[in-house]
C-alpha positions in Angstrom: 54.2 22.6 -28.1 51.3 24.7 -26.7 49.3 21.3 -27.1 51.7 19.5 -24.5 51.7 22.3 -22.0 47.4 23.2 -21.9 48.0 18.6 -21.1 50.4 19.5 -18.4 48.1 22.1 -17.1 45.0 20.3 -17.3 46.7 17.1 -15.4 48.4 19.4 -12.8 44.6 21.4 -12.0 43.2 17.8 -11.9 45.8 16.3 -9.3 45.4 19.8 -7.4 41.6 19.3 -7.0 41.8 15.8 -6.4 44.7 16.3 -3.6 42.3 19.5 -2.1 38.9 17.3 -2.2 41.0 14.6 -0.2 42.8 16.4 2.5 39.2 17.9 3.5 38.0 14.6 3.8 40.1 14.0 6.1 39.9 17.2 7.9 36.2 16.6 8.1 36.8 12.9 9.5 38.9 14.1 12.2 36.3 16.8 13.4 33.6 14.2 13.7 35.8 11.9 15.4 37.0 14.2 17.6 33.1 15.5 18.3 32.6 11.4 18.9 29.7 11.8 15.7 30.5 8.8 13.7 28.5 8.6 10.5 29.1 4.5 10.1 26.3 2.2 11.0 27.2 -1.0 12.4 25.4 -4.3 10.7 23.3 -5.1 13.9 21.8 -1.7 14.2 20.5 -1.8 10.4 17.2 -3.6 9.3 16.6 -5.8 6.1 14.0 -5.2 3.7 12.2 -8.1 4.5 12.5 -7.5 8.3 10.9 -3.9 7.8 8.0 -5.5 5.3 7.3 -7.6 8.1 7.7 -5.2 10.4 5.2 -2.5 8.4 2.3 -5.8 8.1 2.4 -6.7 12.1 1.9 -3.4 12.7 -0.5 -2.7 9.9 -2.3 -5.7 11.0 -2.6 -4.7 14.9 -3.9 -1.2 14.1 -6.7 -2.7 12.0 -7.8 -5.5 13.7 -9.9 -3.6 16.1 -11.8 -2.1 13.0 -12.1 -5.2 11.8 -13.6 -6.9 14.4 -16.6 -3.5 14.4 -16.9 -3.9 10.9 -18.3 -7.7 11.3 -20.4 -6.5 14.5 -21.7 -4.3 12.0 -22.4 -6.1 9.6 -23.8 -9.1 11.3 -26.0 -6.8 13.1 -27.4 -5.4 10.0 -27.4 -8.6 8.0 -28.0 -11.4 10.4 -27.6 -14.9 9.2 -30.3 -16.2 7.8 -31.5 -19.9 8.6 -30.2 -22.8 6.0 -33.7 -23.9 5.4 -35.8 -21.0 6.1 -36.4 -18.6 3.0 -36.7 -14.9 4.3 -39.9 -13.4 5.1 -41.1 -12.0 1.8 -39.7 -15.1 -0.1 -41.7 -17.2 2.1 -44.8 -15.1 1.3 -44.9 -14.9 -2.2 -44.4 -18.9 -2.4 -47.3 -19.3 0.1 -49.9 -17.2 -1.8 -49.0 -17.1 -5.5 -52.0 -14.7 -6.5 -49.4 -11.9 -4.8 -46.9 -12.3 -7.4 -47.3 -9.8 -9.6 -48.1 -9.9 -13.1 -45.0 -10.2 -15.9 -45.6 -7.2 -18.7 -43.8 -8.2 -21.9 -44.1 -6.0 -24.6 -44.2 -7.7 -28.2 -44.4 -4.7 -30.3 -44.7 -1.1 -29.4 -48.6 -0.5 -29.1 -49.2 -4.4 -28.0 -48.8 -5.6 -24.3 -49.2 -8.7 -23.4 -49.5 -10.4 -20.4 -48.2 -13.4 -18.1 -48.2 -14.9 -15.1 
């Protein structure tokens, strides 16, 4: 018997709670109602997650762009192109006068050097 009753107790303290948690619910609905806050979001007002990834890269892309554009003034200025069939300066020298390259050390053992050009 004491088994059936601490059931009947335990199923009465559930319905009570659930009955309490609902009727605040609804006490709290009406006071934002009434206060005109609604806490639903219509469909239109939200965004997708594709429409906020596109969103995030157009903007992403217009704040960089201006640093982009520096970057390759930059680097143009710095490393200006260099003529298809001209060889830089120094390249240009060392294939004109060969007797200014210098010599190639190769070491064949540890107290032997020898040398090649």
């Amino acid at each position: 018997m004491p088994e059936e009753i601490m059931i009947i107790v335990v199923v009465s303290v559930l319905a009570a709670s659930a009955t309490l948690l609902s009727i605040a619910k609804m006490w709290f609905n009406y006071l934002n109602q009434r206060s005109g806050i609604s806490r639903e979001r219509t469909p239109s007002s939200s965004l997708t997650t594709s429409e906020l990834e596109a969103m995030l890269r157009r903007i992403s892309r217009q704040a960089n762009e201006p640093l982009l554009e520096r970057i390759e003034q930059l680097e143009t200025r710095l490393h200006p192109p260099a003529d298809a069939n001209q060889l830089p300066e120094r390249a240009q020298t060392l294939l004109d006068d060969p007797a200014g390259t210098p010599d190639l050390v190769a070491v064949s053992s540890p107290g032997k050097k020898v040398s090649q050009k």
